[in-house]
PATOR-554680 format. One record per atom (N, C-alpha, C, O): atom name; x, y, z; residue in three letters. Coordinates in steps of 0.05 Angstrom, whole numbers. Layout:
N
(CA, (X, Y, Z), ALA);
...
% end
This chain:
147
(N, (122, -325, 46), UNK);
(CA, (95, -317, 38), UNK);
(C, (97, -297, 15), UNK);
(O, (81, -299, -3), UNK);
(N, (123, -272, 16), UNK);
(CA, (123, -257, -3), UNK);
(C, (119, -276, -27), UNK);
(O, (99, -276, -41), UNK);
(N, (144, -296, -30), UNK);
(CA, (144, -304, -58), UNK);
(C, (126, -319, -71), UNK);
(O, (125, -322, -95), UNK);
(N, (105, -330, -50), UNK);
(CA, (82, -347, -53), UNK);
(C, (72, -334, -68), UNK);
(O, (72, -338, -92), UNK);
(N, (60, -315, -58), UNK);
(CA, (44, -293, -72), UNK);
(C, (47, -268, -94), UNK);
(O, (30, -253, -105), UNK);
(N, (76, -271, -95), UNK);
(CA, (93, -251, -117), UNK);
(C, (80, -233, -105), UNK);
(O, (57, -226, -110), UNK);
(N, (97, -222, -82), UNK);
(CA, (83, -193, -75), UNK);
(C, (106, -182, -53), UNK);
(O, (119, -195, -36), UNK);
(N, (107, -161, -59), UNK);
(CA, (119, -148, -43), UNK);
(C, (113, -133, -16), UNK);
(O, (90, -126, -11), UNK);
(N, (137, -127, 6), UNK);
(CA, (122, -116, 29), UNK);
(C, (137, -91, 33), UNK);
(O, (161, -85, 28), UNK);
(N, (108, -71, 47), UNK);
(CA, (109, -51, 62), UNK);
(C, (115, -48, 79), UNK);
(O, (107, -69, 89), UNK);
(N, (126, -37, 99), UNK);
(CA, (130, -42, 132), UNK);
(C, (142, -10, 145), UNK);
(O, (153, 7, 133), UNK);
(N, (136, -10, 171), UNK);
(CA, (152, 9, 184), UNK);
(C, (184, 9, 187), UNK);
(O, (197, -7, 200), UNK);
(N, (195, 33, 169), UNK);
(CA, (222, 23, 174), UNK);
(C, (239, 39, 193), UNK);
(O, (262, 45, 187), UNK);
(N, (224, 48, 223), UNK);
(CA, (242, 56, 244), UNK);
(C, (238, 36, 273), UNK);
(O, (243, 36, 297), UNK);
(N, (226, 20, 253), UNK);
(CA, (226, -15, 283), UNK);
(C, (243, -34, 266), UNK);
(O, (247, -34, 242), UNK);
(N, (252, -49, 287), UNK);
(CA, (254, -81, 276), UNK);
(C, (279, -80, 258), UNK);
(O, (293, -59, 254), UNK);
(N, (284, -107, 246), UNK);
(CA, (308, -119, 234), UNK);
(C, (304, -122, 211), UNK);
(O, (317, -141, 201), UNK);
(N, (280, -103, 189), UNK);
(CA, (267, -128, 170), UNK);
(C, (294, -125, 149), UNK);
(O, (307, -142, 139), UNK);
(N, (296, -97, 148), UNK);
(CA, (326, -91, 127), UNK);
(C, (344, -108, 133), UNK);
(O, (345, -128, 120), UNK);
(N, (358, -104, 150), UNK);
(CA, (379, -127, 151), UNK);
(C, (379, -170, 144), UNK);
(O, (394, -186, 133), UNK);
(N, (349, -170, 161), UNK);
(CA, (340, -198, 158), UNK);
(C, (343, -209, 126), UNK);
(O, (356, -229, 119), UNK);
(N, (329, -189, 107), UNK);
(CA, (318, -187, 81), UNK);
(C, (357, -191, 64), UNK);
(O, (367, -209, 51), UNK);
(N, (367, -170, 72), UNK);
(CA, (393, -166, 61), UNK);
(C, (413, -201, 64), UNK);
(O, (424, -214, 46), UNK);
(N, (410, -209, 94), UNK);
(CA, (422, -237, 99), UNK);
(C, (405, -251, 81), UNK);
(O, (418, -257, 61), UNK);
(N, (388, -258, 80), UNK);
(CA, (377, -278, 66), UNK);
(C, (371, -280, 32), UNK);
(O, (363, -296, 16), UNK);
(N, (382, -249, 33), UNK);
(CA, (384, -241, -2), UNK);
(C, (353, -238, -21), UNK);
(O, (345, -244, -43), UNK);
(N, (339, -222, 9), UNK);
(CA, (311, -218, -5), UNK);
(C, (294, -194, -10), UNK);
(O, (269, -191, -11), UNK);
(N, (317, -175, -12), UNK);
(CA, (304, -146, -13), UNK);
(C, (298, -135, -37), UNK);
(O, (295, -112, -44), UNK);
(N, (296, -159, -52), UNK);
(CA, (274, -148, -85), UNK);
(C, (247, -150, -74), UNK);
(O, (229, -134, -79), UNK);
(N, (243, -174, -56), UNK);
(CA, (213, -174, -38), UNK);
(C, (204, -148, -22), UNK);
(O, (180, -148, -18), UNK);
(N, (220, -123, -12), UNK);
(CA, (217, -112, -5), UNK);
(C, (207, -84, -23), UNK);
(O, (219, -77, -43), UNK);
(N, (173, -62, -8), UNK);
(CA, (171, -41, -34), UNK);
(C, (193, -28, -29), UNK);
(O, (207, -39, -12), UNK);
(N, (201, -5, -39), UNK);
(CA, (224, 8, -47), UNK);
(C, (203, 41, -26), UNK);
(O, (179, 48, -29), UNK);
(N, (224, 50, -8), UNK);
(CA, (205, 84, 4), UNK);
(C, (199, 89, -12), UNK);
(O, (210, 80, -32), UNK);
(N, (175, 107, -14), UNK);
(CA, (153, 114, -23), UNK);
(C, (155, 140, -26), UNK);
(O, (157, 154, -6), UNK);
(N, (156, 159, -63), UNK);
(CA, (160, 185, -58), UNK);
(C, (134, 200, -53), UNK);
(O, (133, 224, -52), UNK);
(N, (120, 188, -51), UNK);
(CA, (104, 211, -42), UNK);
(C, (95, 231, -64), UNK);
(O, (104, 253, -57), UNK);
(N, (87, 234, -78), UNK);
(CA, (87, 250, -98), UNK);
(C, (55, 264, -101), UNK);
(O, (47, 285, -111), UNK);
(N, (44, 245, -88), UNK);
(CA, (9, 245, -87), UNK);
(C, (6, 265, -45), UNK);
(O, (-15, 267, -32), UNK);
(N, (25, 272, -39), UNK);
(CA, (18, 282, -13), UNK);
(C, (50, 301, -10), UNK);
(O, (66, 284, -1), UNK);
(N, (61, 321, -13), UNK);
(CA, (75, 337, -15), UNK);
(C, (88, 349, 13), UNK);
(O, (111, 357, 18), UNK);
(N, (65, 347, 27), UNK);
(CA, (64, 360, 53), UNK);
(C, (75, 335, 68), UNK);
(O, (87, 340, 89), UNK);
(N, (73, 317, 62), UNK);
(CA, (83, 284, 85), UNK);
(C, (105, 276, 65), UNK);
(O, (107, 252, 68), UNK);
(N, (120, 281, 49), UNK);
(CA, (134, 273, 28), UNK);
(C, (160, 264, 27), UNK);
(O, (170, 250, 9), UNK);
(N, (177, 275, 56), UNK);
(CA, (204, 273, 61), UNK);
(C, (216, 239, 67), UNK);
(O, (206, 221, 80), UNK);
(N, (241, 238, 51), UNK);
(CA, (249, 210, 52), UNK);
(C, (267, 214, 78), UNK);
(O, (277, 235, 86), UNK);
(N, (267, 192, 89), UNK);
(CA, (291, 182, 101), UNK);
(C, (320, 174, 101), UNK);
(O, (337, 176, 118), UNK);
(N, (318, 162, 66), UNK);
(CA, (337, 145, 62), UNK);
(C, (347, 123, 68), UNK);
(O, (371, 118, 66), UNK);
(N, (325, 104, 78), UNK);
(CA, (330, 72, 81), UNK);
(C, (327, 65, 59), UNK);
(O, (332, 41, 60), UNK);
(N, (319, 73, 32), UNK);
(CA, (316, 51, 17), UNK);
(C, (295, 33, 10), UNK);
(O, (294, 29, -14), UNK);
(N, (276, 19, 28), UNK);
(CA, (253, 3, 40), UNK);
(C, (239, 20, 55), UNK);
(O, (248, 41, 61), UNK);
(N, (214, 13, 62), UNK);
(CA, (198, 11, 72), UNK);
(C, (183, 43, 76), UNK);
(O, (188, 61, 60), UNK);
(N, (170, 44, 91), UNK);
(CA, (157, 70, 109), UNK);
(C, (164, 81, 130), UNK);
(O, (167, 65, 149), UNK);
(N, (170, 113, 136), UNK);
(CA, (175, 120, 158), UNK);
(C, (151, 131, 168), UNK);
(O, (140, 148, 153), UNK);
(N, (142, 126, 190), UNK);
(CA, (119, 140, 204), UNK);
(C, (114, 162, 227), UNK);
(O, (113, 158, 251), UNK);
(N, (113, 183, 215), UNK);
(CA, (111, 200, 230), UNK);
(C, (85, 209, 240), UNK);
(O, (67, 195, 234), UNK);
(N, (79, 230, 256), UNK);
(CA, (44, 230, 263), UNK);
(C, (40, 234, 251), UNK);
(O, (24, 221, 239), UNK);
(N, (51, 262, 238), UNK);
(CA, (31, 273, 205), UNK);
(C, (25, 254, 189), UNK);
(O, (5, 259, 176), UNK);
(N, (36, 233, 184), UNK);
(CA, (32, 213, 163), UNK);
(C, (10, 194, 181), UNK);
(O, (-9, 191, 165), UNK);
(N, (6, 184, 198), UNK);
(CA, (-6, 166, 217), UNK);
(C, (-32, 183, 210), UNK);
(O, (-51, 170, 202), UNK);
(N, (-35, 215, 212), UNK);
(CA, (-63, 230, 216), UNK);
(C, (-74, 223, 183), UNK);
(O, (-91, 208, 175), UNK);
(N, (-58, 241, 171), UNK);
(CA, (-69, 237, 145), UNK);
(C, (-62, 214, 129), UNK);
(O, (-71, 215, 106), UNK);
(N, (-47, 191, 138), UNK);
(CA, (-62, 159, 134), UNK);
(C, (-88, 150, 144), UNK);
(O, (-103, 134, 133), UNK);
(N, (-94, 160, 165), UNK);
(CA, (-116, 161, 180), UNK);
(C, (-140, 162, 166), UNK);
(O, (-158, 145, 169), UNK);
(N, (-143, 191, 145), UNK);
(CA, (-162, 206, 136), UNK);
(C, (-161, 191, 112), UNK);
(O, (-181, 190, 99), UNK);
(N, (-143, 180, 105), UNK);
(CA, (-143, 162, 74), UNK);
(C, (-164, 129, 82), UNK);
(O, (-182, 116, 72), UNK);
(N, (-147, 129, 106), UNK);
(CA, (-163, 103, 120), UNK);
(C, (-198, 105, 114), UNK);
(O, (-213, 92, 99), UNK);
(N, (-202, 129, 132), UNK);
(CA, (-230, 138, 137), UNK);
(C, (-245, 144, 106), UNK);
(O, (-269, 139, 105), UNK);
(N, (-234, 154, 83), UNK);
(CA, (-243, 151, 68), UNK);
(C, (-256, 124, 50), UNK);
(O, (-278, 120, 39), UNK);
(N, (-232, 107, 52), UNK);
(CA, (-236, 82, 33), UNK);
(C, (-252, 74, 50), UNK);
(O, (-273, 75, 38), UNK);
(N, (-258, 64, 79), UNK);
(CA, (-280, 53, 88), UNK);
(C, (-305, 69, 89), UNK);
(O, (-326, 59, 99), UNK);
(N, (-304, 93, 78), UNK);
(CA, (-330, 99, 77), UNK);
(C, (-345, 96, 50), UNK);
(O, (-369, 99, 44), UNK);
(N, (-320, 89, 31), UNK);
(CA, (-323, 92, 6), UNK);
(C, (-346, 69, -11), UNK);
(O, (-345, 45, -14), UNK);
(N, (-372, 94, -22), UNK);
(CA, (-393, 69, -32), UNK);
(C, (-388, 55, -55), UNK);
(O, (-380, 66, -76), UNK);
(N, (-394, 29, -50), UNK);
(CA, (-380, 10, -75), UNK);
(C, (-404, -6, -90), UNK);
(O, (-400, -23, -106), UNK);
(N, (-428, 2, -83), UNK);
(CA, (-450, -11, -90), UNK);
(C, (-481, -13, -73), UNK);
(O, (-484, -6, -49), UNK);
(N, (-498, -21, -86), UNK);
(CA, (-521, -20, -77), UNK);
(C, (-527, -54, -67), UNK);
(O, (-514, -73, -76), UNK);
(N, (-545, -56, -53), UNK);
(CA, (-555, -88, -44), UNK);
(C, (-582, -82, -73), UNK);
(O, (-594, -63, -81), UNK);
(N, (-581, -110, -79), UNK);
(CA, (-605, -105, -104), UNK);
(C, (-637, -115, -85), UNK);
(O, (-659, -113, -96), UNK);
(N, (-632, -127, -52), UNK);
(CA, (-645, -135, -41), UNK);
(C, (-665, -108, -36), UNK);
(O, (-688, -104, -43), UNK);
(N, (-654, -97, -25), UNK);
(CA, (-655, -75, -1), UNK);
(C, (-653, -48, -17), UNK);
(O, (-663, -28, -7), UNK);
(N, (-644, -47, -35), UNK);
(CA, (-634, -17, -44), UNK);
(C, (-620, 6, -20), UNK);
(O, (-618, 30, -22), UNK);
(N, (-614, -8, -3), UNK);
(CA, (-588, 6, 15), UNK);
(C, (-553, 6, 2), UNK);
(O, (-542, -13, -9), UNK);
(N, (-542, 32, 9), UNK);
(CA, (-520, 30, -7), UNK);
(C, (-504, 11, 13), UNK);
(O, (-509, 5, 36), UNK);
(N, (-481, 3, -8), UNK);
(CA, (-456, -16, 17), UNK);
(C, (-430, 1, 6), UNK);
(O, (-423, 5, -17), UNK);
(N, (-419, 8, 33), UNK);
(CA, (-398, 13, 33), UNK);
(C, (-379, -11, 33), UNK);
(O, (-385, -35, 33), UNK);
(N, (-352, 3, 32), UNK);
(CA, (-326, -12, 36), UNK);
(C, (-318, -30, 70), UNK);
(O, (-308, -52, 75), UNK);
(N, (-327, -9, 86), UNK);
(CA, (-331, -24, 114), UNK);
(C, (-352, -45, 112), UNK);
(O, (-344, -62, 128), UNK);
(N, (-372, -52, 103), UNK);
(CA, (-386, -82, 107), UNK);
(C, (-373, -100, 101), UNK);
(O, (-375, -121, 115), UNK);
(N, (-344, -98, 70), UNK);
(CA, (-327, -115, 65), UNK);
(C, (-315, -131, 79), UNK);
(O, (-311, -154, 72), UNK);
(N, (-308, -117, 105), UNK);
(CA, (-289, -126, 121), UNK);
(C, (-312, -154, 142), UNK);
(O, (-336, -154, 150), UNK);
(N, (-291, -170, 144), UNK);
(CA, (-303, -189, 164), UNK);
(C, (-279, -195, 190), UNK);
(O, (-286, -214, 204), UNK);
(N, (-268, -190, 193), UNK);
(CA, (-244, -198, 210), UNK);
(C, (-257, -178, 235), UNK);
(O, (-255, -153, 237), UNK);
(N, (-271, -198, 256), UNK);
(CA, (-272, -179, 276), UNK);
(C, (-257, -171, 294), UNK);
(O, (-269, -163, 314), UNK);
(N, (-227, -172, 294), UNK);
(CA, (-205, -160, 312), UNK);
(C, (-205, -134, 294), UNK);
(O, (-210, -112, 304), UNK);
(N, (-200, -138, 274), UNK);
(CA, (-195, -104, 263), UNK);
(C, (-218, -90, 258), UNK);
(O, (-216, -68, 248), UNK);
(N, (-247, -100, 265), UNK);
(CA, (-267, -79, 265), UNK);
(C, (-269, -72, 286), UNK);
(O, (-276, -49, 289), UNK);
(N, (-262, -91, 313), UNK);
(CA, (-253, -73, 338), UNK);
(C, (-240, -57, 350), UNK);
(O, (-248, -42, 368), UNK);
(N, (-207, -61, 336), UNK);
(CA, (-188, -45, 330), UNK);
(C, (-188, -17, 316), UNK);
(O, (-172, 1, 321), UNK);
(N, (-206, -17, 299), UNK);
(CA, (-221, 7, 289), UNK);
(C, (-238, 17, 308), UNK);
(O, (-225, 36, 316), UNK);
(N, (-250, 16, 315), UNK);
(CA, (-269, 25, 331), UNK);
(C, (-249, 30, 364), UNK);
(O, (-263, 41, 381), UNK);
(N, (-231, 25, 370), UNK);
(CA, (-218, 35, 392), UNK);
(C, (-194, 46, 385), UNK);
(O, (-176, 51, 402), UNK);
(N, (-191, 51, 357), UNK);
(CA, (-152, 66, 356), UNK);
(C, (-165, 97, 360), UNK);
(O, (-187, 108, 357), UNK);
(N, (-136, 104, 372), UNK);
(CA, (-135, 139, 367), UNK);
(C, (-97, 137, 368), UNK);
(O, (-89, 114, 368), UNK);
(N, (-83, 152, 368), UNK);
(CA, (-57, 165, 362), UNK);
(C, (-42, 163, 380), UNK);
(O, (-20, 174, 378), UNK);
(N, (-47, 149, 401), UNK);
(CA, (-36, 136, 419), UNK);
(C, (-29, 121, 433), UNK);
(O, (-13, 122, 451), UNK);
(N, (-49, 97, 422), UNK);
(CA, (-44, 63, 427), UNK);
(C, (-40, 48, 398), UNK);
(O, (-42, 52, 373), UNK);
(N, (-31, 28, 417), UNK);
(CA, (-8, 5, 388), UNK);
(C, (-39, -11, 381), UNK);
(O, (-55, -22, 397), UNK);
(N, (-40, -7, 353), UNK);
(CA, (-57, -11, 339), UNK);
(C, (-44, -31, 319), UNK);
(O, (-46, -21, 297), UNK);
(N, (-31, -56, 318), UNK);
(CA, (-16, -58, 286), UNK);
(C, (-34, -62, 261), UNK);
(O, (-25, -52, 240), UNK);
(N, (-57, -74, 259), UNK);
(CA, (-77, -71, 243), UNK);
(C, (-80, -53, 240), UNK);
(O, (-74, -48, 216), UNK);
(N, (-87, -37, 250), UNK);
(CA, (-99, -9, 237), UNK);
(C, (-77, 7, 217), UNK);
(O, (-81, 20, 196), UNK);
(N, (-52, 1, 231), UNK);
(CA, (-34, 18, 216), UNK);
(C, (-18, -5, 202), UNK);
(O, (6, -1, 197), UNK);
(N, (-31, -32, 192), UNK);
(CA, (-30, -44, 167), UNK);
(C, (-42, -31, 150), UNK);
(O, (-31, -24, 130), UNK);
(N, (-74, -24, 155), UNK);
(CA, (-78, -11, 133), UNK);
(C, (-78, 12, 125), UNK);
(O, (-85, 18, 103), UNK);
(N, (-68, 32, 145), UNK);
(CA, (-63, 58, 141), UNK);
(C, (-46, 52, 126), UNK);
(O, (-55, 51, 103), UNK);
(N, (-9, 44, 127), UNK);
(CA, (7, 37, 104), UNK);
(C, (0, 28, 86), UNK);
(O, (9, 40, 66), UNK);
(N, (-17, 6, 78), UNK);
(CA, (-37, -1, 59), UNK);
(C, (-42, 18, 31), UNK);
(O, (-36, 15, 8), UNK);
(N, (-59, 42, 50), UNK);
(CA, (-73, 64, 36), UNK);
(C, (-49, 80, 29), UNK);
(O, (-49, 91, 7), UNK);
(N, (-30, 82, 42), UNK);
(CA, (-7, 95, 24), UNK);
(C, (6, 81, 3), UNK);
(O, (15, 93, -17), UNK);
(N, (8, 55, 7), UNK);
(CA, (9, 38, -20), UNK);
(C, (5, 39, -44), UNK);
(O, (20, 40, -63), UNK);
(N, (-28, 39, -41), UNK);
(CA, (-37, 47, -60), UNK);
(C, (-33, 71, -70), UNK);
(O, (-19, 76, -91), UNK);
(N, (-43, 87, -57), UNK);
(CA, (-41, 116, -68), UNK);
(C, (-8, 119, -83), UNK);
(O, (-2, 135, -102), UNK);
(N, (2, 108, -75), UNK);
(CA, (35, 110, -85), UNK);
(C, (44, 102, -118), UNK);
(O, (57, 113, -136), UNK);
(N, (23, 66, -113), UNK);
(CA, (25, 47, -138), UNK);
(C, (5, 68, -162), UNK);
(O, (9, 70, -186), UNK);
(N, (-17, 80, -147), UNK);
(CA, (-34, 91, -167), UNK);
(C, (-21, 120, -180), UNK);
(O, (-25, 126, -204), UNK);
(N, (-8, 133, -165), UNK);
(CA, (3, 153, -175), UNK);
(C, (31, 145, -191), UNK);
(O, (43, 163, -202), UNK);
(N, (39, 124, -192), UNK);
(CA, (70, 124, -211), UNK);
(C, (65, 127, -240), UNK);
(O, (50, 115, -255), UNK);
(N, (76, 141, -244), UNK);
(CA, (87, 140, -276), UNK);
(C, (104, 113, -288), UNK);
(O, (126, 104, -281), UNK);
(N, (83, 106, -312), UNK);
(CA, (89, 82, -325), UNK);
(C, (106, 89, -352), UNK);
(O, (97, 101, -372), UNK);
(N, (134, 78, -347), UNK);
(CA, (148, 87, -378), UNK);
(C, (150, 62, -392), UNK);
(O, (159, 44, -377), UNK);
(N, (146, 54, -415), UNK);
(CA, (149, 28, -427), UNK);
(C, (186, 30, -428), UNK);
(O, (199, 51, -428), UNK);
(N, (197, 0, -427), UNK);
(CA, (220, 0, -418), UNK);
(C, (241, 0, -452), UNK);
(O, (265, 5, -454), UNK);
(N, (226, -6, -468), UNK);
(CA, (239, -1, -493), UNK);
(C, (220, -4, -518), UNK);
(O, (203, -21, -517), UNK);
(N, (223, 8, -536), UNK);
(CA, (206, 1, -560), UNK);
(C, (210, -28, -569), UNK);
(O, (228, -43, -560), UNK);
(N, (191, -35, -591), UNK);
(CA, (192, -54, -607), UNK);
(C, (216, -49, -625), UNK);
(O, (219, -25, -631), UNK);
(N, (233, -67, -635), UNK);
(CA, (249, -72, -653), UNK);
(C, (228, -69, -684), UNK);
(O, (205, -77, -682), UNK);
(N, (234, -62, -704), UNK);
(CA, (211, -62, -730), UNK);
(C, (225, -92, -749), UNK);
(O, (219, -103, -770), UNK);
(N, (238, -95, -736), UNK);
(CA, (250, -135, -741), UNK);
(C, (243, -151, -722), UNK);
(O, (255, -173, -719), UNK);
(N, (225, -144, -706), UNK);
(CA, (224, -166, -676), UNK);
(C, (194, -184, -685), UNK);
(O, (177, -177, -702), UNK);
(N, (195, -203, -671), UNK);
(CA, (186, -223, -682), UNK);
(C, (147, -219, -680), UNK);
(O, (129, -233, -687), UNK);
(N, (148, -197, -667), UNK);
(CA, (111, -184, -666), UNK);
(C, (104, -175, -689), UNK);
(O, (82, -180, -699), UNK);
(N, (131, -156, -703), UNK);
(CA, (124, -138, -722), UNK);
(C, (132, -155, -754), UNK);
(O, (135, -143, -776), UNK);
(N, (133, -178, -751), UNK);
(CA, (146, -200, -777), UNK);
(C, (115, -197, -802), UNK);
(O, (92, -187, -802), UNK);
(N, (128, -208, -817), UNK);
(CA, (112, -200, -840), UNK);
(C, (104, -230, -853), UNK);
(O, (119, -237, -872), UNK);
(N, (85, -247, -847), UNK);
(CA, (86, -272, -856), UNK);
(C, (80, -285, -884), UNK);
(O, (85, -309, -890), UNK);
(N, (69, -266, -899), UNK);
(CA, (56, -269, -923), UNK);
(C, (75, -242, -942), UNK);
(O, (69, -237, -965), UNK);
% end
């Protein structure tokens, strides 16, 4: 599915086999790379796997509060109604609007803390610094002179 989609995955990396699975099958460019953290200072500490996410509560709480934001977050008006719409109407999957509505910090939620990792995703992808990887050559074939 990663490669279907050219996309890479996030995951918890103090469960499961995904490191190793990924490594046998020679697919851990599919995998994101830990996450520095650079946008949350206070939750910031690596592990040193390499892959994935480590989840600790502090990170689970204040994934939480990132959670709680984007779904509250207004993204528009109905032109019907002139009521605002949030980011939660988006959702239609009713296992994870129930799942929402019954997590707290101590039941296995995996949806929920799909998108809690999610929201660190982002926040991660949005905070990187973009370096262009080399200049133009002033002989390369963009910068040619045809006339």
């Amino acid at each position: 599915m990663l490669e279907r989609w050219n996309a890479k995955m996030m995951f918890e990396n103090d469960r499961g086999d995904v490191i190793p699975f990924m490594r046998k099958h020679k697919a851990l460019h599919w995998l994101f790379p830990e996450p520095e953290m650079q946008f949350a200072k206070d939750v910031a500490k690596k592990v040193g796997r390499g892959y994935g996410m480590h989840m600790t509560t502090q990170r689970i709480e204040k994934g939480a509060l990132y959670l709680r934001d984007k779904l509250l977050q207004k993204i528009g008006v109905n032109p019907v109604t002139g009521e605002e719409v949030f980011f939660l109407s988006t959702i239609y999957d009713e296992a994870l609007l129930k799942e929402l509505l019954k997590w707290n910090l101590l039941g296995n939620f995996d949806r929920t803390s799909a998108m809690i990792i999610g929201e660190y995703v982002i926040r991660e992808v949005e905070h990187r610094t973009i370096t262009p990887t080399k200049a133009y050559d002033s002989n390369s074939f963009f910068n040619r002179q045809l006339f």
